[in-house]
C-alpha positions in Angstrom: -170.3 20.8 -20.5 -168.6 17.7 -18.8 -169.7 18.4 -15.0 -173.6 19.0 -16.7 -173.2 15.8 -17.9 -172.1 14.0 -15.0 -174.9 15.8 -12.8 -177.5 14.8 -15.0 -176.6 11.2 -13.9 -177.7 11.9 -10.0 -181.4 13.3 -12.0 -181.6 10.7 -14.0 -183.2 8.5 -11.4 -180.7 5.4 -12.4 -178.1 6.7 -9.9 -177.4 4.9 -6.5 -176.1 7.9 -5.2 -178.5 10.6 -4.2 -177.1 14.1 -3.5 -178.2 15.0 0.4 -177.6 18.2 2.4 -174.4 18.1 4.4 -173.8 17.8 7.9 -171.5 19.7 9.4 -169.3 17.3 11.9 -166.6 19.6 13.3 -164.7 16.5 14.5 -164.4 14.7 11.2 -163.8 18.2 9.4 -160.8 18.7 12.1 -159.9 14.5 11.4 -159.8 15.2 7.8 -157.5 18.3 8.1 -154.6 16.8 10.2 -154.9 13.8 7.7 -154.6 15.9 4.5 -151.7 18.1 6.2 -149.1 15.6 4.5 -150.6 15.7 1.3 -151.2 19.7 2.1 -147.2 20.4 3.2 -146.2 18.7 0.1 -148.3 20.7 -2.2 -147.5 23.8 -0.7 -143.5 23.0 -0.5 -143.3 22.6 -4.5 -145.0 25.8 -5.2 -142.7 27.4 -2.2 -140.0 26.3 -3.6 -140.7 27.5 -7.0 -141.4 30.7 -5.9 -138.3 30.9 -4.1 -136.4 29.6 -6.8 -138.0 32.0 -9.2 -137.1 35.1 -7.6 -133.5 33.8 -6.7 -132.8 33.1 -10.5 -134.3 36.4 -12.0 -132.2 38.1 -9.5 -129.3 36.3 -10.6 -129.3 35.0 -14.2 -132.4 36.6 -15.6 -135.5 35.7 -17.5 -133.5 33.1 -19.6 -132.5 31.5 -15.8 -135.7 31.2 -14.9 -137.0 29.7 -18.7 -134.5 27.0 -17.9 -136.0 26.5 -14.6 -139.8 26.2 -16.2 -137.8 23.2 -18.3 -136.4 21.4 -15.8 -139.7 21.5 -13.3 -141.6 20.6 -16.4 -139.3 17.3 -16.1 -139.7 17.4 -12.4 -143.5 17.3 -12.5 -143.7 13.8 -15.1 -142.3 12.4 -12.6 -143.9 13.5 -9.5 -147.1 12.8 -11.5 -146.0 9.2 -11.7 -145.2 9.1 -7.8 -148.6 10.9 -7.1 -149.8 8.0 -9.3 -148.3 5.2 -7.0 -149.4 6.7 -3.7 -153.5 7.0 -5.1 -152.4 3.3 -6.5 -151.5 2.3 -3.1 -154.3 4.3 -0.6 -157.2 2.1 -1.4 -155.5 -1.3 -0.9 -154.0 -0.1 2.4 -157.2 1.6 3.7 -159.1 -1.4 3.1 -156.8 -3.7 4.6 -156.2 -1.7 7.3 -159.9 -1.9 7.9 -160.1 -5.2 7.4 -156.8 -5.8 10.2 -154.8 -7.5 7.7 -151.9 -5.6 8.5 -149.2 -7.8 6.7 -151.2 -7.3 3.2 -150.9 -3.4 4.4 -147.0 -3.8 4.8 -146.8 -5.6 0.9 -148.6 -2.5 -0.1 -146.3 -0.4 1.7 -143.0 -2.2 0.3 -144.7 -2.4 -3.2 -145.0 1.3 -3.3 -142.0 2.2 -2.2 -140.4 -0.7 -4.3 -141.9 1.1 -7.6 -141.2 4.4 -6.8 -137.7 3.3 -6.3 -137.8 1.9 -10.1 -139.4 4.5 -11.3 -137.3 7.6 -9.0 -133.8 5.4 -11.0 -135.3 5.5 -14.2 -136.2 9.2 -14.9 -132.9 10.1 -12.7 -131.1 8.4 -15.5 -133.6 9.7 -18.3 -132.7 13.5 -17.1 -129.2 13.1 -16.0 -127.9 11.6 -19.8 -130.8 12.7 -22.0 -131.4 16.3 -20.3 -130.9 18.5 -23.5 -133.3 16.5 -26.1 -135.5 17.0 -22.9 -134.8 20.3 -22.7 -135.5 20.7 -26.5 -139.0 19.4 -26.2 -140.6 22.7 -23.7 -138.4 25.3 -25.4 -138.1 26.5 -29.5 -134.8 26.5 -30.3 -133.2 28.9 -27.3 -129.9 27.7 -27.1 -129.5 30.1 -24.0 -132.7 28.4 -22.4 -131.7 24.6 -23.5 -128.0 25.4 -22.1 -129.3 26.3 -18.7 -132.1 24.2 -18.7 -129.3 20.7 -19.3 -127.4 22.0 -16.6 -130.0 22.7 -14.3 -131.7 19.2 -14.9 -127.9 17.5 -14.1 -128.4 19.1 -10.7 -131.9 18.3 -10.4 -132.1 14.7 -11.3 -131.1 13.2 -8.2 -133.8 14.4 -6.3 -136.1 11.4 -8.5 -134.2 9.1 -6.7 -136.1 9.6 -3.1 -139.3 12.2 -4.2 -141.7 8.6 -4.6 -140.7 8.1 -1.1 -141.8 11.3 0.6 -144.9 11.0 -1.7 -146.3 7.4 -1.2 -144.7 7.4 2.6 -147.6 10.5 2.4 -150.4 8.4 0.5 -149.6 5.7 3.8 -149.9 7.3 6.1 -153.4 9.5 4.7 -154.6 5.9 3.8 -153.8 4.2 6.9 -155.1 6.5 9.6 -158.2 8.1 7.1 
């Protein structure tokens, strides 16, 4: 219902944008895939990752191990959502500036984005590292099994917050800058 309603803008006749027939450019298409291969690597390591971890913890602990897990990469993904958040934040100000050759402007937006992630990777570290099991208790009913695994896991996990934002908007540079 939502993307019927958006279309019917471009019909409407009050839209600027017109939708056109493509044209295929095999240059830009191979330009646009070796600039989304950052973005593309990090994508495909989290799911990689998970998978790995998955099977690895089934193996070993069982379906409650790998409950515990779904907690803690419940918590992990809030706060790679806020990082992902930064990085779009960021793109447009460096692409535009880099455009524009103002390249000190592009450094500020560099150091502002790694600045906030920086915040922001401390902050949840220290939300999930003392507060892991009321965490916990918000994704699971009341599994005490689950919640165990799940604090002990996130103790483990938290310090990876404190330089995720950096692989992520160091990703958002460099797909902004070079775009």
């Amino acid at each position: 219902v939502s993307l019927i309603m958006f279309l019917s803008h471009f019909f409407s006749g009050r839209s600027l944008f017109r939708l056109i027939k493509p044209i295929f450019d095999g240059q830009m298409i191979r330009s646009m895939f070796f600039n989304g291969a950052s973005e593309l690597m990090n994508t495909i390591s989290f799911g990689l990752v998970g998978l790995l971890f998955n099977r690895i913890i089934m193996a070993r602990i069982g379906a409650d191990g790998v409950a515990a897990y779904a907690v803690v990469m419940y918590m992990g993904s809030i706060g790679m959502w806020v990082f992902y958040g930064l990085g779009d934040a960021i793109g447009p100000g460096i692409n535009y500036n880099v455009g524009a050759e103002n390249f000190d402007r592009v450094k500020k937006f560099l150091r502002f984005g790694l600045f906030s992630s920086l915040v922001v990777g401390v902050i949840w570290f220290v939300i999930v590292y003392f507060f892991h099991t009321p965490i916990a208790r918000l994704f699971t009913k009341n599994e005490a099994n689950v919640i165990n695994l799940a604090s002990e896991i996130a103790k483990f996990y938290s310090p990876a917050f404190l330089t995720m934002g950096f692989n992520i908007v160091f990703s958002s540079y460099f797909t902004a800058r070079y775009l």
